[in-house]
C-alpha positions in Angstrom: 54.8 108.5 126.2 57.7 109.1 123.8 56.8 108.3 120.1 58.4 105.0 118.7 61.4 105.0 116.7 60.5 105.4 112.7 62.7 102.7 110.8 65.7 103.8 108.9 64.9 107.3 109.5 68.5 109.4 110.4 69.7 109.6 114.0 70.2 112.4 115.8 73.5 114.0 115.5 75.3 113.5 119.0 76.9 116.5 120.4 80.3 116.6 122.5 82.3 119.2 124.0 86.2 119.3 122.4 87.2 119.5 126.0 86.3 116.0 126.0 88.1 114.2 123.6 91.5 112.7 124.3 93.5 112.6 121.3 96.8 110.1 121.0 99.8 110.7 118.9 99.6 106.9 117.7 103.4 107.0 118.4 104.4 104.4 120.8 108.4 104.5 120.1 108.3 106.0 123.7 108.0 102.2 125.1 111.6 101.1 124.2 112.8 102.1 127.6 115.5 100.8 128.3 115.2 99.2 131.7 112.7 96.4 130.5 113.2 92.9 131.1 113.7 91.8 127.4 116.4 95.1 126.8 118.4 93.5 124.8 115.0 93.2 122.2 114.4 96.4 122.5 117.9 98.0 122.4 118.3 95.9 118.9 114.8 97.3 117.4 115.3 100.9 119.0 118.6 100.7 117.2 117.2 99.7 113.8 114.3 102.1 113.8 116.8 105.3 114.9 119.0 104.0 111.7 116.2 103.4 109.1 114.8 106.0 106.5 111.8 106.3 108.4 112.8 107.5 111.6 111.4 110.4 111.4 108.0 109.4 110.7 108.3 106.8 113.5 109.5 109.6 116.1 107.2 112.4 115.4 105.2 113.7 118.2 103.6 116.8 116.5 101.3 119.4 118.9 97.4 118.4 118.0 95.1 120.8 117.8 91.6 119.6 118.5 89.5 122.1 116.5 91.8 121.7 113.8 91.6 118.4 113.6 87.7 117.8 114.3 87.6 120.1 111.2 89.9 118.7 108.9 88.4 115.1 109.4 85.1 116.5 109.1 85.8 118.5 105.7 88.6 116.6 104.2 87.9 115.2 100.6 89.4 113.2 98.2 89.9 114.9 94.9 90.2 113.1 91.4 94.1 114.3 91.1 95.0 112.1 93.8 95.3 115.5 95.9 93.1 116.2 99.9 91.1 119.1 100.0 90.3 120.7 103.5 88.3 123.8 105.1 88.8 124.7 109.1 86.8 128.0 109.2 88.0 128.0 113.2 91.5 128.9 112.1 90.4 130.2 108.4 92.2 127.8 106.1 92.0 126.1 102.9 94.4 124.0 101.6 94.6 121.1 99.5 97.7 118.4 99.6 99.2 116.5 97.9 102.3 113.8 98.0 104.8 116.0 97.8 103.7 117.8 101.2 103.0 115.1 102.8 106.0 112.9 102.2 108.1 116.1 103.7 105.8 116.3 106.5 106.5 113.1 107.4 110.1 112.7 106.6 109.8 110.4 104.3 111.6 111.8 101.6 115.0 110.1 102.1 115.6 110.3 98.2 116.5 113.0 96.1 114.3 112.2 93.5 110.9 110.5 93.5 111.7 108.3 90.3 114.5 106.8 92.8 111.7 105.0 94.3 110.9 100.9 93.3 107.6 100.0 93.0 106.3 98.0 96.1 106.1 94.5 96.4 103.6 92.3 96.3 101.7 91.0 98.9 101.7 87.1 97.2 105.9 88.0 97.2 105.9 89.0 100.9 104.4 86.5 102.7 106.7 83.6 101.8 109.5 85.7 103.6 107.8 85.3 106.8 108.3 81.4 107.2 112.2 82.5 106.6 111.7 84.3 109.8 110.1 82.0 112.1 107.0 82.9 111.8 104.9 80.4 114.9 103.0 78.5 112.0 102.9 77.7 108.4 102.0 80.8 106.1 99.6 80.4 103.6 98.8 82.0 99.8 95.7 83.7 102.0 94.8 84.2 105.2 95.7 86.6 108.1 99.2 87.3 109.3 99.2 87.5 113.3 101.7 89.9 115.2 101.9 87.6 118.2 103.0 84.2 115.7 106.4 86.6 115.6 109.9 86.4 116.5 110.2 89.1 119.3 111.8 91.5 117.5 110.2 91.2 114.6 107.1 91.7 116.8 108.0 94.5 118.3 109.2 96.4 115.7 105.8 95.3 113.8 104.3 97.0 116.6 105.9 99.9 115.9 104.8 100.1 112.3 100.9 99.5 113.2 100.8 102.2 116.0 103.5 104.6 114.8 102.4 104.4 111.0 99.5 102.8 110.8 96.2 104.5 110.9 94.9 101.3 112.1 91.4 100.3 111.7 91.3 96.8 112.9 93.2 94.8 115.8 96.7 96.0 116.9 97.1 92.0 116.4 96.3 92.1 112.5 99.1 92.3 110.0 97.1 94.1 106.9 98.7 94.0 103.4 100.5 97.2 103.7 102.1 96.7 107.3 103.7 93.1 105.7 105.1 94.9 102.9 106.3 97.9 105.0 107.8 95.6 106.8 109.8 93.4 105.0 110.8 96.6 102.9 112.1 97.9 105.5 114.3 94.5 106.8 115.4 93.8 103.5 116.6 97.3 102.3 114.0 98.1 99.4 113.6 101.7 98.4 110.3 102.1 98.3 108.1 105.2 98.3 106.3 104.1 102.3 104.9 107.8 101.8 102.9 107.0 98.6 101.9 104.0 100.2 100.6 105.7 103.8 99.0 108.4 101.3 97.1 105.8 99.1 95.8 104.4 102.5 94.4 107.9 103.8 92.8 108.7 100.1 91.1 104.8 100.1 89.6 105.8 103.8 88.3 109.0 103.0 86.7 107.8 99.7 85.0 104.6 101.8 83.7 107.3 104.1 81.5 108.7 101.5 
C-alpha cells in the first residue's frame, strides 16, 4: 500500500519529452483570408494592420526552437536594470537583453529616436473612447472591457492585438489594461513606445514567477 501524501510537501517534478510539446507562433494575422463571409471586415483591418507601425511585430512568424526556448523560460531572470538575463547550455549561450534589442527584434522601432516616443495613456483616459465606438454596453470607471461587446472591426483587429502581441494570460475574450491602450493608440495615431510597453509586461511576469 502506497504511503499517503505528506501535506505541503513539494511535488514531484513531471517529466516530458520535447518531442511532445506543440509550440504556436501566437500570430493569427494568417486568418484574414480573404474569401470569408464578412471580407469586407477583414479586407479593412488586414489593410490597417499592413499600414500601421507595428506590422511587423504583427506579421512575424520566427522558426522556434524547442530546447532553446524550454531553456530560456526556464533560466530567464529579471535584472534590477530593467535588462533579461538567460543561460541555454544546449546551444551554449548567455545573453542578457535589453529594450534596445528587443524593440529591433520586434520591429518596433518606427522612430529614429527613442525620446520621440509620448508617454502612454492612461487607462481611466482610454476607456471613455470606447462608448465613441459603439461599444454593446455602457463603459464604466472600472470593470472589464469584453472583445465580443465590439464593433466587428474593432473586434477583429482587437483580436489581433491579444494573439499576435499579447502574451496572454487570461481569456482571448478579456481586454487587459495594456491591449485598450494599445489599441486606441494605435486607432488614433499616438506615438507611443508599444515595445516598452510589451517589454514592461514580460519583466512584470517573470518577476511574479519568482
Amino acid at each position: 500500500m502506497a504511503d499517503p501524501p505528506t501535506p505541503l510537501s513539494h511535488a514531484r517534478q513531471a517529466r516530458f519529452a520535447l518531442n511532445e510539446v506543440a509550440f504556436n507562433t501566437n500570430n493569427e494575422a494568417a486568418i484574414l483570408y480573404l474569401e470569408h463571409t464578412n471580407k469586407d471586415i477583414f479586407l479593412c483591418v488586414s489593410d490597417f494592420i499592413s499600414k500601421c507601425c507595428l506590422r511587423e511585430a504583427f506579421t512575424k512568424s520566427p522558426i522556434q526552437y524547442k530546447e532553446y526556448l524550454s531553456e530560456f523560460w526556464y533560466s530567464a531572470t529579471a535584472l534590477e536594470n530593467s535588462k533579461v538575463s538567460f543561460l541555454i547550455p544546449f546551444g551554449g549561450i548567455y545573453d542578457v537583453l535589453g529594450i534596445k534589442t528587443f524593440r529591433k527584434a520586434i520591429g518596433a522601432h518606427y522612430l529614429v529616436n527613442s525620446s520621440e516616443y509620448v508617454d502612454p495613456l492612461l487607462i481611466d483616459m482610454v476607456r471613455p473612447w470606447f462608448s465613441t465606438i459603439r461599444y454593446g454596453e455602457e463603459v464604466h470607471a472600472k470593470g472589464t472591457l469584453k472583445k465580443n461587446l465590439l464593433p466587428p472591426r474593432w473586434r477583429l483587429l482587437m483580436a489581433q492585438i491579444i494573439q499576435c502581441l499579447g502574451g496572454k494570460t487570461g481569456g482571448f475574450d478579456q481586454i487587459n489594461n495594456k491591449d485598450a491602450i494599445i489599441l486606441y493608440c494605435l486607432a488614433n495615431g499616438v506615438k507611443i513606445d508599444y515595445a516598452m510597453i510589451f517589454w514592461e509586461d514580460f519583466l512584470n511576469k517573470l518577476k511574479r514567477r519568482i
